[in-house]
C-alpha positions in Angstrom: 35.0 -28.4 -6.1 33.2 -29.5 -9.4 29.5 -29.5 -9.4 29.5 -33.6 -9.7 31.6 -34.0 -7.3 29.4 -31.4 -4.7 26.3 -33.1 -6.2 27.8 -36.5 -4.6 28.5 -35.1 -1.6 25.4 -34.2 -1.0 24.0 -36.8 -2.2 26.7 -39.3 0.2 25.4 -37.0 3.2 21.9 -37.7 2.8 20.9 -33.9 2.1 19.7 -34.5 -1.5 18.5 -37.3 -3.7 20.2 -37.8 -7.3 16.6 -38.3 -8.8 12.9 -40.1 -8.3 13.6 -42.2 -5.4 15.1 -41.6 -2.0 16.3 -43.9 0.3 16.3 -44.7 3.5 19.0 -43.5 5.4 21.9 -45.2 6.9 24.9 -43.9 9.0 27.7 -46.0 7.9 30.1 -44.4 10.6 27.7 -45.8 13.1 28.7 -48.9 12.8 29.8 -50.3 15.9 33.8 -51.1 15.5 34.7 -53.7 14.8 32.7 -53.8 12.0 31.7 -57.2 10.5 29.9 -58.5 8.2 28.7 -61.9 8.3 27.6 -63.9 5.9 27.0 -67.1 6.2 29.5 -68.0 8.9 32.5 -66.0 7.5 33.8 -62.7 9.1 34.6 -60.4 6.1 35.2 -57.3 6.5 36.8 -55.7 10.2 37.3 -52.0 11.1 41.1 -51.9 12.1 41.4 -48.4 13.9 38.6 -45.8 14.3 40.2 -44.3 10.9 37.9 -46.7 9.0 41.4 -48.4 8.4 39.9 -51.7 7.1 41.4 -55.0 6.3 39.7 -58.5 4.5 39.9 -62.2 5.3 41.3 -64.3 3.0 38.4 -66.2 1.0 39.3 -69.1 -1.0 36.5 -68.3 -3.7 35.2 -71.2 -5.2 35.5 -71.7 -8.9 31.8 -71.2 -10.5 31.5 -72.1 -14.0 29.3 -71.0 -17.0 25.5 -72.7 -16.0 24.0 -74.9 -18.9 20.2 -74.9 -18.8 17.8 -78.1 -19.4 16.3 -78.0 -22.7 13.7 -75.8 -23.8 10.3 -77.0 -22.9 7.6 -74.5 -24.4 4.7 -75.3 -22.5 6.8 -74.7 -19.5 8.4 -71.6 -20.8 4.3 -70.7 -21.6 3.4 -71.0 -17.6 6.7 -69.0 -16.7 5.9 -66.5 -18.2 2.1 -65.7 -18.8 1.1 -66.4 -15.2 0.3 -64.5 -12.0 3.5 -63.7 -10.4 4.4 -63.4 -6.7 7.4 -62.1 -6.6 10.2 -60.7 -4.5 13.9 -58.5 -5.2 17.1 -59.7 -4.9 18.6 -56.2 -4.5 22.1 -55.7 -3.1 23.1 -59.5 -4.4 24.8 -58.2 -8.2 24.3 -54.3 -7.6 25.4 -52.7 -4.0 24.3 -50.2 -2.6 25.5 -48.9 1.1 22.4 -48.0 3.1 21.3 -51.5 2.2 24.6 -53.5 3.3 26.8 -50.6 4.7 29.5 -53.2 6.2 30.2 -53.7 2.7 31.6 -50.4 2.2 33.6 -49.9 5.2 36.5 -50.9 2.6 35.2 -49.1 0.1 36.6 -45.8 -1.5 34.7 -42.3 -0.8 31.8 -41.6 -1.0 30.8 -45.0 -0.4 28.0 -45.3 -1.7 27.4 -47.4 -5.0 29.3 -50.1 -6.9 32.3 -48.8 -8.0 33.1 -47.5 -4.9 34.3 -51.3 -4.2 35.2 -52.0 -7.0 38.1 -49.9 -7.2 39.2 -51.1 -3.8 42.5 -53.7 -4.0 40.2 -56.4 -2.2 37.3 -55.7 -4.2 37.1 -59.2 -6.0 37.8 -61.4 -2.7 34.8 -59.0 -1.0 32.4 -59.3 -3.9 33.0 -62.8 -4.2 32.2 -64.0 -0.8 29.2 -61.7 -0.9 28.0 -63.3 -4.4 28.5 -66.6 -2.6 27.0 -66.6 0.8 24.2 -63.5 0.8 22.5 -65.6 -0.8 21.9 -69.4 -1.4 20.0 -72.2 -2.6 18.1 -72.2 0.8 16.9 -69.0 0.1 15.4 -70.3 -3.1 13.8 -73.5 -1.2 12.1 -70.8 1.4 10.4 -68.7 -1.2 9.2 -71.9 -2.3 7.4 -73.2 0.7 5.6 -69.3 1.1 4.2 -69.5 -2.5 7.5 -66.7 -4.5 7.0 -68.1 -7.8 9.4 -65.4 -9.4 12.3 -63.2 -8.7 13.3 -60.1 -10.2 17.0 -60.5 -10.3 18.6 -56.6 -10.7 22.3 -56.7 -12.3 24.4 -54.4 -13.8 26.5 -53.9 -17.3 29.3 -54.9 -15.4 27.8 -57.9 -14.1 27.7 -59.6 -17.6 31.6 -59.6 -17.4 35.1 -58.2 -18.4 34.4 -57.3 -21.6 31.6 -55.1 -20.3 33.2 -52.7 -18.2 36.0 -51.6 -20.9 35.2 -47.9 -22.2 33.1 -48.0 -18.4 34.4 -46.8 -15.1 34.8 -50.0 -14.2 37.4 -50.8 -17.0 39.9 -50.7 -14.4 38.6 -53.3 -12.1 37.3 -55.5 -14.8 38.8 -58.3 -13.5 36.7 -58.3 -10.7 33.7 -59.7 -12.2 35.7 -62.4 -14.0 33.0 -64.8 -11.9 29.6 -62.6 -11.7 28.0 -63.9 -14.8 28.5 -67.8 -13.7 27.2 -66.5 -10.9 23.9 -65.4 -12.1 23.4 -68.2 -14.2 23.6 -70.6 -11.2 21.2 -68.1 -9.6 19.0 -68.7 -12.4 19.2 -73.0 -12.0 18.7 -72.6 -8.6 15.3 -70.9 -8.9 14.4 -73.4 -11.7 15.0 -76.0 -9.2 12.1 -75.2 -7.0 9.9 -74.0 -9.8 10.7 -69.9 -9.3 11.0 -67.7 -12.8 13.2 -64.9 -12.5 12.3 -62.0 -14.6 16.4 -60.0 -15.2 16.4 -56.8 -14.6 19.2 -54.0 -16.0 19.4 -51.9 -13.3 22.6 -50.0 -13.9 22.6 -49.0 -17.6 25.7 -47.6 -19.4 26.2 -43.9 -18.3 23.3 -44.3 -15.9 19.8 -43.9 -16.9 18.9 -41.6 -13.6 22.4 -41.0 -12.1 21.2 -43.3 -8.3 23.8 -45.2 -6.5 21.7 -48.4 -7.9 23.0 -47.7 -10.7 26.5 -47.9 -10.1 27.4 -44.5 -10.7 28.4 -41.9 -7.4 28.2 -38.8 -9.2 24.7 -38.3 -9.4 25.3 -37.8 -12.8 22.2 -39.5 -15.6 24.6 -39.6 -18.9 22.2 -42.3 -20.9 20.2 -40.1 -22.9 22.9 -37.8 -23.9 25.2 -40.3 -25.6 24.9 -42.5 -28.9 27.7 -44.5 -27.6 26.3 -45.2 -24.1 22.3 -46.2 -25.6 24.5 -48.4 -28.3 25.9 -50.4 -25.5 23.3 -50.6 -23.1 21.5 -52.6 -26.3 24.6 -54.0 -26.9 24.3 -55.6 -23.1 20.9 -56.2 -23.7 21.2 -58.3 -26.8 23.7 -60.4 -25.1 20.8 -60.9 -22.3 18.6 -62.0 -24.8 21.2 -64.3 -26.4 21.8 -66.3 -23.3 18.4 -66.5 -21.8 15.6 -66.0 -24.6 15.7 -70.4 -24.7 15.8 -70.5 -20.5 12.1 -72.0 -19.3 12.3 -70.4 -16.0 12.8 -66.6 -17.6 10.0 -64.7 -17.5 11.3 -61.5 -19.7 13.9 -59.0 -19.6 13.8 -55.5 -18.3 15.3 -53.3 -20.3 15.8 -50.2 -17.9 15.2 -49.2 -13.8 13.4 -46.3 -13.1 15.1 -44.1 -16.0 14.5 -40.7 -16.3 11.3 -39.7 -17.7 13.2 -37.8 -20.5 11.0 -37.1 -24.0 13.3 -39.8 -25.6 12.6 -42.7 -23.2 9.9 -43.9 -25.9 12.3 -43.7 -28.7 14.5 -45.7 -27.2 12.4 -48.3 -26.1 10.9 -48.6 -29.7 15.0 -49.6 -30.5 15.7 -51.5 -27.6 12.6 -53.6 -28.1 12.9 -53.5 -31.9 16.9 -55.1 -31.6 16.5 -57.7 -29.2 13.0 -58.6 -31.0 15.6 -59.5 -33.8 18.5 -61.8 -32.3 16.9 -64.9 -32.0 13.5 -67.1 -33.1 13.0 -67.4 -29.4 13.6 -63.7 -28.4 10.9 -62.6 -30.7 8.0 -63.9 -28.2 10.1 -63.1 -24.8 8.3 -60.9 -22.7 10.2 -57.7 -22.2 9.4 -55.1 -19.3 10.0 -51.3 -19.4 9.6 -49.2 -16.3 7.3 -46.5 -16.7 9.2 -43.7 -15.4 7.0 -43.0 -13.1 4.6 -41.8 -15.9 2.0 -44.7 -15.6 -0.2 -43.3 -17.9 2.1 -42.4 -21.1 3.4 -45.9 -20.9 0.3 -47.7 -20.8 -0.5 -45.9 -24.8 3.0 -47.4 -25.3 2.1 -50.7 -24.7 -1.5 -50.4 -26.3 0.1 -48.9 -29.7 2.1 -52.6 -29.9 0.9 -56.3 -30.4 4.1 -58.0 -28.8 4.5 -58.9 -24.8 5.5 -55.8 -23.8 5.2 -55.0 -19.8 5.1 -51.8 -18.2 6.7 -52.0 -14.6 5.2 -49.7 -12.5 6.6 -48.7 -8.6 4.6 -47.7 -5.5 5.3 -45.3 -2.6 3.6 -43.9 0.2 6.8 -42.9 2.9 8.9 -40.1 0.9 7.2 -37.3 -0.1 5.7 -34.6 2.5 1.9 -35.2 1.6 2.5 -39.2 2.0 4.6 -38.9 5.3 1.8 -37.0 7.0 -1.5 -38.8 6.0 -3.0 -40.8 7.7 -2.6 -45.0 7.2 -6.3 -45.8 7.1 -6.2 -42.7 4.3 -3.6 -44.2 2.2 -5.5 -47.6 2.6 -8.7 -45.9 1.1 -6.3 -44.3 -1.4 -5.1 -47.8 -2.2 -8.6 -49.0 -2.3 -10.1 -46.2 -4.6 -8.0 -43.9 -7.0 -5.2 -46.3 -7.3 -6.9 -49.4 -7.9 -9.1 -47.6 -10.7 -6.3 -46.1 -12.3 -4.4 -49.4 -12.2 -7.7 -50.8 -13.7 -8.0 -48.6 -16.2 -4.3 -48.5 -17.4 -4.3 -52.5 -17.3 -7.2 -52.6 -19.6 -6.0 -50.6 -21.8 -2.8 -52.2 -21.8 -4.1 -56.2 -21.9 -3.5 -56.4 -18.3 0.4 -56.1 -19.7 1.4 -54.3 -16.1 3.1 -55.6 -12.5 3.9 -53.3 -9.8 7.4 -54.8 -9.0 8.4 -52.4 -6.6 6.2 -51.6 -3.4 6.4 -51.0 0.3 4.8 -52.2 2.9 6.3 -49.2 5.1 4.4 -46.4 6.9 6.0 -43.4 8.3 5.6 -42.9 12.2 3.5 -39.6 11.7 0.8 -41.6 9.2 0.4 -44.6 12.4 0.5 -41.6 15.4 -3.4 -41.3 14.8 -4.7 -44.5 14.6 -6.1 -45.7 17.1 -4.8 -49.5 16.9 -1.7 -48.7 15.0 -1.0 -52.7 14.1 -4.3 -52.9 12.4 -4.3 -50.4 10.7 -0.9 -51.1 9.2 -2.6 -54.7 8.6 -5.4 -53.3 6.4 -2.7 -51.3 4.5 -0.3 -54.2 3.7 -3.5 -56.3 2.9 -5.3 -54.2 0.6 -1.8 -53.3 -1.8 -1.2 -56.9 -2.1 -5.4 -57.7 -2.7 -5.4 -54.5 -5.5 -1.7 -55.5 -7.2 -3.2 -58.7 -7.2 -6.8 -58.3 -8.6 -5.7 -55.3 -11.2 -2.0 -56.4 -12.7 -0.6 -59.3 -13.6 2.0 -59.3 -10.7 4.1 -57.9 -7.9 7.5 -57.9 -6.4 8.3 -56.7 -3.1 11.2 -55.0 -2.9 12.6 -56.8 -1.2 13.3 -60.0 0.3 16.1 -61.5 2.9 18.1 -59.1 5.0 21.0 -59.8 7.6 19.3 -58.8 11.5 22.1 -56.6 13.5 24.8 -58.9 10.7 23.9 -61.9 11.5 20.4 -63.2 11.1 18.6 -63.2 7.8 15.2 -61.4 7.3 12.5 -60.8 4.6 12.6 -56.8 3.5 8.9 -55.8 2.5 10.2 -52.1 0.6 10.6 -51.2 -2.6 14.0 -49.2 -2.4 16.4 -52.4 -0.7 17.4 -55.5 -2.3 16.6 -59.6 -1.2 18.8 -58.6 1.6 19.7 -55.7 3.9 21.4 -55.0 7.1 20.1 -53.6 10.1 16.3 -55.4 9.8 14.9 -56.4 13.3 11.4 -56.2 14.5 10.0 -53.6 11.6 6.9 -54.6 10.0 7.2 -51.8 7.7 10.1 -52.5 6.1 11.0 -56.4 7.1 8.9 -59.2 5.4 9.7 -61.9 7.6 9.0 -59.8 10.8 5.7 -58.9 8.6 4.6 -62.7 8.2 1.5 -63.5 10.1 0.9 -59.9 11.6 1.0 -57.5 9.0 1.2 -59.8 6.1 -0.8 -63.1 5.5 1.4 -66.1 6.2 1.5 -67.6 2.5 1.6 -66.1 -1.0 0.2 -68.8 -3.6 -1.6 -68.1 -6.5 -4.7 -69.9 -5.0 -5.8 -68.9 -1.9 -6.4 -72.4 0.2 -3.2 -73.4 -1.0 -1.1 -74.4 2.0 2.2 -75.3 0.1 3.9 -76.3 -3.1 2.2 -78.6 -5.4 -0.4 -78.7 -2.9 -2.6 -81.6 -4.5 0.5 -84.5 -5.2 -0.9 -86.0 -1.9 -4.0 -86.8 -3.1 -4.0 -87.7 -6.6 -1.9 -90.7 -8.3 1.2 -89.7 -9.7 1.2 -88.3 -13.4 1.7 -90.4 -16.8 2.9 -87.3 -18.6 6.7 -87.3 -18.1 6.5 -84.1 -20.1 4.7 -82.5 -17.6 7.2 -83.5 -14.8 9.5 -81.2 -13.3 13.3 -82.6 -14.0 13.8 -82.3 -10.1 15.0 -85.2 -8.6 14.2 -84.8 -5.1 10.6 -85.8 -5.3 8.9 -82.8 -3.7 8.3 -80.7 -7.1 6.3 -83.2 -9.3 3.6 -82.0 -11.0 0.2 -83.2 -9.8 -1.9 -84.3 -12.7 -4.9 -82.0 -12.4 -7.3 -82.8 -15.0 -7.4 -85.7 -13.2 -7.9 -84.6 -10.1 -10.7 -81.8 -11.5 -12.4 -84.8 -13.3 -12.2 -86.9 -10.2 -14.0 -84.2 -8.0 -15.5 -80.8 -9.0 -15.9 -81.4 -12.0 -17.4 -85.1 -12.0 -21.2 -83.8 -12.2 -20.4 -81.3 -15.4 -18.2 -84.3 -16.9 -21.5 -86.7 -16.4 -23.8 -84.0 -17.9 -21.8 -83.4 -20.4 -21.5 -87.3 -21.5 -24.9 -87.5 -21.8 -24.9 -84.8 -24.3 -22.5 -86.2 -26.6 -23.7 -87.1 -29.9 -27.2 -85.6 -29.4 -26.6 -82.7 -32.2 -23.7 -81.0 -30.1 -21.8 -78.7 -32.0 -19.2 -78.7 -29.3 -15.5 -79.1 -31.0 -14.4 -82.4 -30.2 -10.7 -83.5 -29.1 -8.8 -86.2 -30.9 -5.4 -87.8 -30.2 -3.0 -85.5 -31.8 0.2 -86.6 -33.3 3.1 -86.3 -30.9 5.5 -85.3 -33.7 5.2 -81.7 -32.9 7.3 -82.4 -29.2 10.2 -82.7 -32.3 9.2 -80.3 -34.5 12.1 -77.1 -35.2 9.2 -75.7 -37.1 8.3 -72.1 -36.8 5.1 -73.1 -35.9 6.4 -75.2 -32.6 6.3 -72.3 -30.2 4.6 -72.0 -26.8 1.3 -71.4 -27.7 1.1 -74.2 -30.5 2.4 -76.7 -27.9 0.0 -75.7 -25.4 -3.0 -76.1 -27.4 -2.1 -79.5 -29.0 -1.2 -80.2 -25.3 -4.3 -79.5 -23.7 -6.1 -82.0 -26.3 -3.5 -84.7 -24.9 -4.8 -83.9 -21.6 -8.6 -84.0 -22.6 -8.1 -87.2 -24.9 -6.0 -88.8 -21.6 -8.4 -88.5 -19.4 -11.7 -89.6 -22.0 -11.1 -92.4 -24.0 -13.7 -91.4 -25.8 -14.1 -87.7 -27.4 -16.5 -85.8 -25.5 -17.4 -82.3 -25.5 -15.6 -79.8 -23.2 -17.6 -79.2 -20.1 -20.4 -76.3 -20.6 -22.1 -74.0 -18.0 -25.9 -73.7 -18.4 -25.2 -70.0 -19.9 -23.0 -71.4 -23.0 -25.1 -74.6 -24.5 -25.1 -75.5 -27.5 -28.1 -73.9 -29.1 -26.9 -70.4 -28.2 -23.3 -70.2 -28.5 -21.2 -70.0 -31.7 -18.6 -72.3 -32.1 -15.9 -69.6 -31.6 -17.5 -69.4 -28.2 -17.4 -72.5 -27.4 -13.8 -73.2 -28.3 -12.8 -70.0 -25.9 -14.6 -71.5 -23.1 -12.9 -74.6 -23.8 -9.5 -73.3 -24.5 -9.8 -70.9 -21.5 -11.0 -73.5 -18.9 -8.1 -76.3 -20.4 -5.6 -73.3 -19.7 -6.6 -72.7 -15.9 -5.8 -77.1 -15.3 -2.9 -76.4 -17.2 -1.5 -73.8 -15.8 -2.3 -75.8 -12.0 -0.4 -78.1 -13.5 2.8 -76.7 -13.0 3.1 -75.4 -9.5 -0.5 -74.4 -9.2 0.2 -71.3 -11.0 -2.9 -69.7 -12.3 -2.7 -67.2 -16.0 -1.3 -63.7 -15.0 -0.9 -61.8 -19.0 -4.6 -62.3 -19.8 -4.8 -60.1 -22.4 -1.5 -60.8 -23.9 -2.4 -64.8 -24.2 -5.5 -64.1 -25.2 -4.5 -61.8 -28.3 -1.3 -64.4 -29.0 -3.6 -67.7 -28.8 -5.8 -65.9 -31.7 -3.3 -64.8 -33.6 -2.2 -68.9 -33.9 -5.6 -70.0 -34.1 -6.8 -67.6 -37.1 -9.8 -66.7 -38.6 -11.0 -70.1 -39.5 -11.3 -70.6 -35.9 -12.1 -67.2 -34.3 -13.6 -65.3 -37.5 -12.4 -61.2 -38.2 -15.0 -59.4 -35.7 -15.4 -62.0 -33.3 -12.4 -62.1 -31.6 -14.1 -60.5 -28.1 -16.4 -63.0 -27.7 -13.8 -65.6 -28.0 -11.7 -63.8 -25.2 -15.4 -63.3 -23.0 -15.8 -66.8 -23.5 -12.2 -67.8 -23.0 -11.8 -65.7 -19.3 -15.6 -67.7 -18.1 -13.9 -71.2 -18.9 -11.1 -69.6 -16.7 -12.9 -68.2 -14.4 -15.0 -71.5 -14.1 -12.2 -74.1 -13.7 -10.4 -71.9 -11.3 -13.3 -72.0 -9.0 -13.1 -75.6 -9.6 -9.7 -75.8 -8.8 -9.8 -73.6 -5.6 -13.2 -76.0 -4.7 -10.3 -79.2 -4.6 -8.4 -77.1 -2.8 -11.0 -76.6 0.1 -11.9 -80.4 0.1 -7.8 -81.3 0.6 -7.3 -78.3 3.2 -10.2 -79.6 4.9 -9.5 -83.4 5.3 -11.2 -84.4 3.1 -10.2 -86.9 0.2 -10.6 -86.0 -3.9 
């Protein structure tokens, strides 16, 4: 027996793990026969004899064409992709893996455990198919919506980009298999747009593997990335197609490049080429956020990202079940752990690195020896789900459970709270650890929106007239996901006393910047110079101009008047309190990538606005006009969730 081929073994038996991450462990032969799995309402897969004979239903796969994509809109694209992000993993949709949905397998080849092991199965494409179709739908999409999910980090493979992917591959064989993923991912993508969800794509199986896991398609345990030219060439090569399709798609938030790769002293290097070619295909991939997981070296990819100027995020994953020292200390420890060194090294690391940093991988999960000492076990696994989310929250720019809907004994859909499973698993019943839906309520609050009082989407349409801006309209149809015109709203309540003061004010010596009309040719403009941050700006002086007929100067706090505070100053508290009612605008979102739009709205502005030197007291003042209208915002909130009328 060849060392790879003992290394899977071992690996299919549960004995070792391939690299960084183990997983939970599933005993596929355990299965009850006969095995099905459901879903939807279709019976897929059935264990013929105890042999693990198998045999597969007829599907009559429907035909899924290539996904078009409404027009760019920047400020929309803008929101996407700077703001706080609440997200969830669609795991085990485009990339299997067996512990996750073992009833999968039961058809598969040995040892069962990763994607080609179906794929080079006869019924591969009819199994794959139904699975792409039914694990998930567009109520899944309108669910995450209602909760307050405003992203999705969707994990695919090289080979889920097509055919012509998988020749020179492993999977060159069974190419035609995935003759219908990549339709399938675009209408993935359309259906999140729908309801207002980015989706942030995620390479999780690279050529050659970048750390030799079953997520990665491979089952030999074998991490073959960094050791071939030709392997890197075409994992860019995959990546640059990525770009190509997607760089001009609103509701993408960025592309990352690799899943927890090895930490090998090359990961940088290639990066740096990575970044560098996909910076280059396109006007529009030049300013796409692109993601890099640190390798489970937090700290040497935070200098990464603070030696460049470009949105580059660093993904980072948390853990607290699989290693000795984690499974045997004690909950309300890890919670203080959570609380104290993590949170200031996540501080640190995200100031260093413009706040550029989500944790997109996390668990809610204790082990059984960590809850044997508490003394009300439910709480304590309470405090510990609360405080991740209230840290991930406060210090990054996002999160991402991993992951999200499962399928309860194969039949009834669940939310997976763990960063190792996909949107779905098998097996998930009443596990507060691992199950997000079983979580909701008990060890998990009951919504996830970006402002706390918010009880559901758009949540102030009801009370404020409907908006004159069609270009701040979602192009839904079905009436639930218009935008609700906030500056009117803010004006009409919190911020009616400021707005009076600040009339009176006007024209008295102010040296407060004053808005004009602009001229709407820019919404036509192919000019380099019409890109997200341009538009925003010249939008948010449409929305000021709207809502005063006359120009009056932005609204002031006693601690920035106008004998005290340079005009720089000013016009960051201005441009930072505009961007919190803009950003409401659209879903009630609220800015994520502080530091990144800061440093990118300067750069567009330039040093007649914000002069060499002076650039951090334009971002101070920019995050207290944030600061300020969000309070304002979350104050409207409180009147509507009380009753009360705006």
């Amino acid at each position: 027996m060849q060392l790879q081929d003992l290394t899977a073994l071992l690996i299919s038996l549960g004995l070792i793990q391939s690299t960084f991450k183990p997983s939970p462990q599933f005993d596929i032969s355990a299965l009850q026969s006969p095995v099905l799995l459901q879903s939807s309402n279709d019976n897929n897969l059935s264990n013929a004899t105890a042999t693990n004979a198998c045999s597969v239903e007829p599907y009559d796969s429907p035909d899924v064409q290539l996904q078009s994509f409404p027009p760019f809109n920047p400020v929309k694209a803008n929101v996407y992709r700077y703001r706080q992000q609440q997200s969830v993993n669609m795991g085990s949709w485009f990339v299997q893996e067996s512990w996750m949905v073992p009833s999968l397998f039961t058809c598969a080849n040995p040892p069962q455990i990763s994607e080609i092991d179906i794929a080079s199965t006869p019924q591969a494409r009819t199994i794959l198919e139904r699975h792409w179709d039914t694990f998930i739908t567009e109520d899944d999409f309108v669910y995450l919506q209602k909760i307050g999910i405003n992203t999705i980090r969707l994990p695919v493979g090289y080979w889920s980009l097509g055919p012509s992917y998988c020749f020179g591959t492993p999977f060159e064989k069974y190419s035609e298999v995935y003759m219908g993923s990549w339709p399938r991912i675009l209408r993935a993508i359309n259906w999140a747009a729908k309801y207002d969800i980015g989706v942030l794509i995620d390479m999780h199986g690279a050529y050659g593997s970048q750390n030799g896991q079953p997520h990665s398609g491979v089952n030999d345990g074998q991490t073959n990335l960094f050791n071939s030219d030709v392997d890197q060439e075409k994992t860019i090569s995959a990546l640059t197609f990525l770009a190509q399709q997607l760089a001009s798609v609103n509701n993408i938030v960025g592309i990352q490049i690799l899943n927890e790769p090895q930490n090998v002293a090359t990961l940088p290097d290639f990066y740096t080429r990575a970044i560098n070619t996909l910076r280059e295909v396109s006007s529009a991939s030049k300013t796409l956020p692109l993601y890099i997981h640190d390798g489970f070296d937090l700290n040497r990819f935070t200098d990464f990202i603070a030696g460049r100027q470009d949105f580059i995020v660093v993904d980072h994953h948390s853990y607290f079940v699989f290693t000795p020292q984690d499974s045997s200390e004690p909950a309300h420890s890890h919670t203080a752990d959570v609380t104290h060194s993590i949170s200031s090294d996540l501080s640190t690391s995200s100031i260093k690195a413009r706040r550029n940093i989500v944790v997109d991988e996390w668990s809610c999960a204790l082990t059984d020896k960590s809850l044997e000492g508490e003394k009300n076990k439910q709480e304590s696994r309470k405090k510990f789900c609360h405080a991740q989310m209230k840290v991930y929250s406060n210090e990054t720019a996002g999160w991402s459970f991993w992951s999200e809907f499962s399928v309860d004994d194969i039949r009834t859909k669940c939310l997976i709270w763990n960063f190792v499973i996909g949107y779905k698993k098998e097996g998930c019943n009443e596990d507060q650890g691992w199950c997000f839906k079983s979580a909701i309520g008990k060890s998990l609050p009951s919504t996830f929106f970006s402002y706390p009082s918010q009880t559901g989407p758009h949540d102030l349409i009801a009370s404020s007239a409907p908006s004159e801006d069609n270009n701040i309209t979602s192009n839904s149809t079905d009436g639930h996901t218009q935008l609700p015109p906030l500056s009117e709203v803010i004006h009409q309540a919190a911020f009616k006393k400021n707005a009076a003061t600040s009339q009176s004010e006007n024209g008295e010596g102010s040296s407060h910047e004053t808005y004009y009309p602009p001229n709407r040719a820019w919404k036509r403009s192919n000019t380099r110079r019409n890109h997200r941050h341009l538009s925003i700006h010249r939008r948010r002086k449409q929305s000021t101009q709207k809502h005063h007929p006359h120009p009056v100067k932005t609204v002031t706090p006693a601690s920035l008047n106008t004998t005290s505070v340079a005009d720089h100053e000013k016009r960051g508290y201005a441009d930072g309190h505009e961007t919190a009612i803009i950003f409401a605008r659209y879903g009630m979102s609220r800015l994520g990538f502080k530091g990144q739009y800061i440093a990118d709205t300067i750069k567009i502005l330039g040093p007649n606005v914000v002069p060499p030197g002076k650039e951090e007291s334009y971002a101070q003042a920019f995050e207290q006009g944030l600061r300020d209208a969000e309070k304002k915002i979350e104050a409207s909130l409180d009147i509507v969730a009380g009753g009360g009328h705006l």
